[in-house]
N, C-alpha and C positions, 0 to 999 in steps of 0.2 A: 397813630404815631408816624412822627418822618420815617422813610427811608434813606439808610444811609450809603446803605449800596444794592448791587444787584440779585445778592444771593436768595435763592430759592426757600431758605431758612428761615432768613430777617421777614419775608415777608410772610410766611405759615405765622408765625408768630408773632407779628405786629398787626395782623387781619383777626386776631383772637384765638386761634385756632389751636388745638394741642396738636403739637408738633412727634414727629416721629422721626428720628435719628438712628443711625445704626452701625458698625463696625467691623473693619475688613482687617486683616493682615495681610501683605504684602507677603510675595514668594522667598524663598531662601534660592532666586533665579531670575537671571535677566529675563525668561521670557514670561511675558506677563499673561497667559492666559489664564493662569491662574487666580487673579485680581478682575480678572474681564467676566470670568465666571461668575464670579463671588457676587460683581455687582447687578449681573443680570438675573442671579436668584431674588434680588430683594429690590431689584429700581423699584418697580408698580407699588410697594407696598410702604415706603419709606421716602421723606422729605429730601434728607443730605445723607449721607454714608463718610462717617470716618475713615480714615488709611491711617492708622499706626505708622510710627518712626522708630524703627528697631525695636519695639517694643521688646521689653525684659534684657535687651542690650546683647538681643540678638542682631548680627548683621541679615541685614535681609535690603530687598528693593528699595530705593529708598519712595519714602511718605511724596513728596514730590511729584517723580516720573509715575506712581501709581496712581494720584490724582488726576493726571494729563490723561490716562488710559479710561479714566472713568468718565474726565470732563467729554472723551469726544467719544463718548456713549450718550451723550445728553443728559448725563447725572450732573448733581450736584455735589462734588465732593469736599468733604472739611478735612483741612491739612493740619495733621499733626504736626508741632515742629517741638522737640526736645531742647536746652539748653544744655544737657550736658557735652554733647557731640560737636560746636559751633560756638564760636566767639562772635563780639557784636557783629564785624563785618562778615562773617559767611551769612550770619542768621538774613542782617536787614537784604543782601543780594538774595538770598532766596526768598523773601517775603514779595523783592519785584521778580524773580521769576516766575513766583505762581501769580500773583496780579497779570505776568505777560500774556496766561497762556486764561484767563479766566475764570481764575479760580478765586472764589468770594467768599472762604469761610476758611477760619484758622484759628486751632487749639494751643493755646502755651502751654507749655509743661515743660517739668524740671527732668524729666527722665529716669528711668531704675537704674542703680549704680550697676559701674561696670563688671564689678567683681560678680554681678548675677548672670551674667552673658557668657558669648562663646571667649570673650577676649578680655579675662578678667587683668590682665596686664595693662589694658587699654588706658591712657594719662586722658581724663575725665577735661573738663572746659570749665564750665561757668563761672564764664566771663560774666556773664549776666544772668540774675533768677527769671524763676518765671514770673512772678510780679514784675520784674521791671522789662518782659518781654512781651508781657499786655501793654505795658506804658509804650515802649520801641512801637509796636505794630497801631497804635493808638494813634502818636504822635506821626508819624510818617504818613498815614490817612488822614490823619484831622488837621494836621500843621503842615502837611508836606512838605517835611524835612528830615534827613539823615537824624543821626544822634549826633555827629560830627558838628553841625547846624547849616550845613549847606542844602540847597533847597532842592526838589525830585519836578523835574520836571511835567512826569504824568505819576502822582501819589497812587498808590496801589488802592484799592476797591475790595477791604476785607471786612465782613462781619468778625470781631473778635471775641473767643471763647477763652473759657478758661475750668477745668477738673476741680471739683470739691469730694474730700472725703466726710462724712458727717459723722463718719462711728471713731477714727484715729481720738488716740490721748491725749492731750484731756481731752473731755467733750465741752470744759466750759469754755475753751478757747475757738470753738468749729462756727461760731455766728459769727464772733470778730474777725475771724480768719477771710471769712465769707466778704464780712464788710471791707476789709483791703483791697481784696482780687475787684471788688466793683470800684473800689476808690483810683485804681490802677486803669480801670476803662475795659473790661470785661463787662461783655453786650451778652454774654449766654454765659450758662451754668451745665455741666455734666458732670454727675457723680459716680462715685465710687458706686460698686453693685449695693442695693438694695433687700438684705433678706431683713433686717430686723425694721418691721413697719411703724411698731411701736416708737422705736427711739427714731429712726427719720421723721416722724410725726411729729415729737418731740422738739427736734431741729428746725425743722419746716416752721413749728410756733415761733422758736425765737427770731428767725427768719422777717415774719410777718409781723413783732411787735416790733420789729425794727426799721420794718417798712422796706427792706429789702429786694420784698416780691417786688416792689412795683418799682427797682430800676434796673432788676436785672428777669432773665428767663430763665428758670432753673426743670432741668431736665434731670429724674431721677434716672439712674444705671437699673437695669435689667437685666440680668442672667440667668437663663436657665440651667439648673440641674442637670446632670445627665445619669448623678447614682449617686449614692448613698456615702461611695469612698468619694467623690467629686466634695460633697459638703463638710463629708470629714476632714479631708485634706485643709479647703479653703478654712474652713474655723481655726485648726490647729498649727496651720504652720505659715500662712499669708496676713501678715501686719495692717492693721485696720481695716481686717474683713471681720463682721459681727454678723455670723452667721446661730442664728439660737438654736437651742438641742431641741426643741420640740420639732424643729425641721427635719433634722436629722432623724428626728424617730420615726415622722414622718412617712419618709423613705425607708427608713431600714423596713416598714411595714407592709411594706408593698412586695411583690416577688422581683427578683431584678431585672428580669425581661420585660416588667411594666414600667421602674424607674424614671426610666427616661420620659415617658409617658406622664409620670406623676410632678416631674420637673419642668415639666412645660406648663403643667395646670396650676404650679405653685404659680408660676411666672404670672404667668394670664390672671389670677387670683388678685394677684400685688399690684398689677395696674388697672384692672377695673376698682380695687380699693381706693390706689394712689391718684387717682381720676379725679375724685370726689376733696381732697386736700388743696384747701387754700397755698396758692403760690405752684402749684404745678403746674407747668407750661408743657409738660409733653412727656417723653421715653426715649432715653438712648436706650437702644437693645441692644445687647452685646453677646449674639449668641456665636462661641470661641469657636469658630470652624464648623457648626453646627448651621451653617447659612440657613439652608434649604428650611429650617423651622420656621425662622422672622414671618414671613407671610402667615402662617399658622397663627401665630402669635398676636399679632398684627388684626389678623380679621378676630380672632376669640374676644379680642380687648373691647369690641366694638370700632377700632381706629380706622376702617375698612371702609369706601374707599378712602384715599388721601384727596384733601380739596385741591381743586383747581386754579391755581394763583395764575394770575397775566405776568 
């Protein structure tokens, strides 16, 4: 397949390769060693590294300046950008600011509402969805032009991604949903976590009669476990999380000083499974402040080392 830009990403995945992604959060602090950490727990074992944009609509560093911190580590990082926080014109200048500094990979998303954060007062944006902030970052690369219609002199240089949940309500609307974000020019796929195998198997089918696999790269979400109340929580009170009870019993079977232990092996479990599923191009891992595991994780899956792209 062409290349269409630089990113470390486009090319894992365009060489045929399963791809290995992964996810930081940003400090509640200007000073970022905290994201410098993060990234040097898991550069060796991982492709590109997400930075979250306030995720949960907490204020935190913003997605941007903690990409810069990782770009001149020699990572490759993928820039989260929200629409709820930003109207057209802040989004498309910060879409050239990360193109200014190198940066080759960029997530649309819509954002968790305010009212979840520290500043549920907060007067919310969207100006524009995240569909039509796949189309923005689409058209600016491939047409090098504003939305305005005036022309960019050097067009930015982004792989564009775009979040799928597979388990949200209905589920017969989650392939068509799927089919838009690619109709919009979403180049990568990253899902919601991953516990129920069965029904993302399920998805991944309708996926694949649709032919789907074969224009976009779709990256299942990984999370591990860390106990028993972690899974209970996520099933009962986080919105298109399908977390199954046999999990949950799972764990509660285990002593809770192995837990953690047992959550990681679920993990590991689910991508040597999800390996083997037509249309899988890789694993975002997203273990939540649990850095130091990814490597683990990582080498168990078989994903160990990560190939060598020029």
């Amino acid at each position: 397949m062409e290349l269409k830009t630089n990113s470390r990403l486009e090319k894992i995945l365009k060489s045929g390769h399963l791809a290995v992604t992964s996810e930081c959060g940003p400090p509640r602090s200007s000073d970022p060693a905290g994201i410098i950490k993060k990234g040097e727990l898991i550069k060796d074992h991982v492709d590109s590294i997400n930075i979250t944009d306030n995720q949960t609509s907490v204020t935190r560093l913003c997605s941007l300046a903690a990409c810069v911190h990782l770009k001149q580590q020699g990572l490759d990082p993928v820039l989260q950008m929200v629409v709820r926080d930003r109207n057209r014109i802040a989004l498309q200048s910060d879409i050239l600011g990360a193109a200014s500094f190198g940066i080759n990979n960029m997530l649309c998303l819509s954002g968790d509402h305010q009212s979840f954060g520290d500043h549920p007062a907060a007067q919310n944006v969207f100006d524009i969805d995240s569909m039509q902030l796949i189309q923005t970052a689409r058209h600016m690369r491939d047409e090098g032009k504003f939305l305005g219609g005036d022309a960019i002199k050097v067009p930015p240089n982004l792989f564009v991604g775009a979040a799928a949940n597979p388990f949200a309500d209905p589920f017969k609307i989650r392939v068509p949903r799927l089919a838009k974000k690619i109709a919009a020019g979403a180049e990568f796929i990253q899902t919601q976590c991953v516990y129920n195998l069965d029904k993302f198997e399920e998805w991944m089918k309708g996926v694949c009669d649709r032919g789907l696999h074969e224009k976009v790269f779709i990256l299942p979400g990984i999370t591990p476990m860390r106990s028993v109340g972690m899974a209970k929580y996520l099933r009962r009170a986080v919105p298109g999380m399908d977390v199954p009870e046999e999990l949950v019993k799972r764990l509660s079977g285990v002593p809770k000083d192995k837990q953690a232990d047992e959550g990681i092996t679920i993990a590991v479990e689910a991508m040597q499974r999800l390996k083997e599923v037509k249309g899988v191009a890789g694993f975002h891992v997203m273990a939540i402040e649990w850095e130091e595991k990814v490597p683990e994780m990582v080498e168990r899956a078989g994903l160990y080392p990560r190939p060598e792209i020029d």
